[in-house]
C-alpha positions in Angstrom: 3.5 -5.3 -15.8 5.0 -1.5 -15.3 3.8 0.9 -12.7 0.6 2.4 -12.8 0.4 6.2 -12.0 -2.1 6.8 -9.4 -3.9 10.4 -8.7 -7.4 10.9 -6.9 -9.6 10.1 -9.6 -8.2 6.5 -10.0 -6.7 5.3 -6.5 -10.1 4.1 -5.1 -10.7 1.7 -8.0 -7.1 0.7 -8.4 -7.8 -0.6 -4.7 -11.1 -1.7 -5.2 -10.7 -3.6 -8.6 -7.6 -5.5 -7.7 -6.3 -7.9 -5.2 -3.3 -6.9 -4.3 -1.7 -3.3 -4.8 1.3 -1.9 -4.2 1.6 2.0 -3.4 5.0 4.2 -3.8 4.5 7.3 -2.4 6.9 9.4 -4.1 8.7 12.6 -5.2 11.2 13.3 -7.9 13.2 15.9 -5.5 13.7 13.1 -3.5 17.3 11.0 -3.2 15.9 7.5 -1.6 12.5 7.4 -3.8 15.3 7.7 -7.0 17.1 4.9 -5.2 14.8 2.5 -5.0 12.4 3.6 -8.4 14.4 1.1 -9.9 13.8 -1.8 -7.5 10.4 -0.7 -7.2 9.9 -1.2 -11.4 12.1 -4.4 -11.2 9.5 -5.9 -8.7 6.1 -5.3 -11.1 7.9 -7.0 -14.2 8.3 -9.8 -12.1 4.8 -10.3 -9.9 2.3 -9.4 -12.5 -0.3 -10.6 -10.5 0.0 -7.3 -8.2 -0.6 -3.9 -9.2 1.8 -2.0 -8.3 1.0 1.9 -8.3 3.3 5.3 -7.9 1.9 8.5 -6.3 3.7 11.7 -7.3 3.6 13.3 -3.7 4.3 16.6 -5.4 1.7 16.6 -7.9 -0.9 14.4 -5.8 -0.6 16.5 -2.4 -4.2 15.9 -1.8 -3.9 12.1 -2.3 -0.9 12.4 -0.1 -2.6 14.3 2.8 -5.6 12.2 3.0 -3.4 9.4 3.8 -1.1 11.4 6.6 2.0 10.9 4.3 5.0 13.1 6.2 7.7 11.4 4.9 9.1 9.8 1.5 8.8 7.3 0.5 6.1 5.5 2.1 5.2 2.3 1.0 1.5 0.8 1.4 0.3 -2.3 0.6 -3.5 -3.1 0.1 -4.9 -6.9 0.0 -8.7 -7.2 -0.8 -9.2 -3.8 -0.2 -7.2 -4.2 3.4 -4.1 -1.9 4.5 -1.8 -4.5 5.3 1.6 -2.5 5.2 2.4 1.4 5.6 5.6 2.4 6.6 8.4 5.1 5.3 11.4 4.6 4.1 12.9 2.7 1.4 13.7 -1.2 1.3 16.5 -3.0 -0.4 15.5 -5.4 -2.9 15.8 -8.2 -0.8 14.1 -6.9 1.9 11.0 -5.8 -0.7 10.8 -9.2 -2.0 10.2 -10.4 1.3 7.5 -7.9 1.7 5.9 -9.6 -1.3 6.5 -12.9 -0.2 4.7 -12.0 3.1 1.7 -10.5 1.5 1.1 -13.0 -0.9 1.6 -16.0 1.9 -1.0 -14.1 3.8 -4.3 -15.9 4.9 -7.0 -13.1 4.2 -9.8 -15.4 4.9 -8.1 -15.0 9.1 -7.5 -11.5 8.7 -10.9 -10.8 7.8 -12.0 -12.8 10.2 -10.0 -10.8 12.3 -11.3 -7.7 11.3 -14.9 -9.0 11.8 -14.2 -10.0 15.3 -12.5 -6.5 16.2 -15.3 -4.5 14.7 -17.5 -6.4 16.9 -15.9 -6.2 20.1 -15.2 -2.4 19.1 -19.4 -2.4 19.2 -19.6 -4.6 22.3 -17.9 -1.3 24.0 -19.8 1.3 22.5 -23.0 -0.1 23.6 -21.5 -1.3 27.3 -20.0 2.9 27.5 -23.9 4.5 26.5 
């Protein structure tokens, strides 16, 4: 599957309608997001069970603001509408197909679980503060 161009009106649903996405955050000015375009293209043909969707920094700067991107690129990674990955900076191939690996190994039924427990405790304090 190629990349998917992602802008404001269709990053929500991209996130919300699919299980696993990819995000490039991007800009054609920029000498490491040229570098690894390539790997990044490479990597969708082969895992067409993940979406994996580009963000034009340039041309999306509200997109790119509402997630606090300061430098490119930045990769994200969202499973069942979770953030799982954000960091700058490009990978090598290998390196990004370990990412994958990773995410796709990953037991979301514990990290929800997680998140449940977390969000609870996080309420636990509130009311023990008031």
């Amino acid at each position: 599957m190629a990349t998917v161009t992602l802008t404001k009106d269709n990053f929500e649903s991209t996130i919300t309608d699919n299980d696993t996405v990819i995000v490039d955050f991007w800009a054609s000015w920029c000498g490491p997001c040229m570098q690894f375009g390539p790997i990044f293209e490479a990597a969708s043909q082969e895992h067409g069970d993940i979406v994996f969707g580009k963000v034009d920094t340039e041309d999306q700067q509200e997109l790119a603001q509402s997630f606090n991107i300061r430098s490119i690129p930045t990769l994200m990674v969202f499973r069942e509408n979770v953030l799982l990955y954000s960091q700058p900076g490009s990978l090598p191939k290998g390196m990004f197909a370990d990412l994958i690996g990773q995410v796709k190994a990953l037991d979301m039924e514990q990290v929800h679980r997680q998140i449940a427990e977390s969000e609870h405790t996080h309420e636990h304090d509130e009311e023990a503060a008031s």
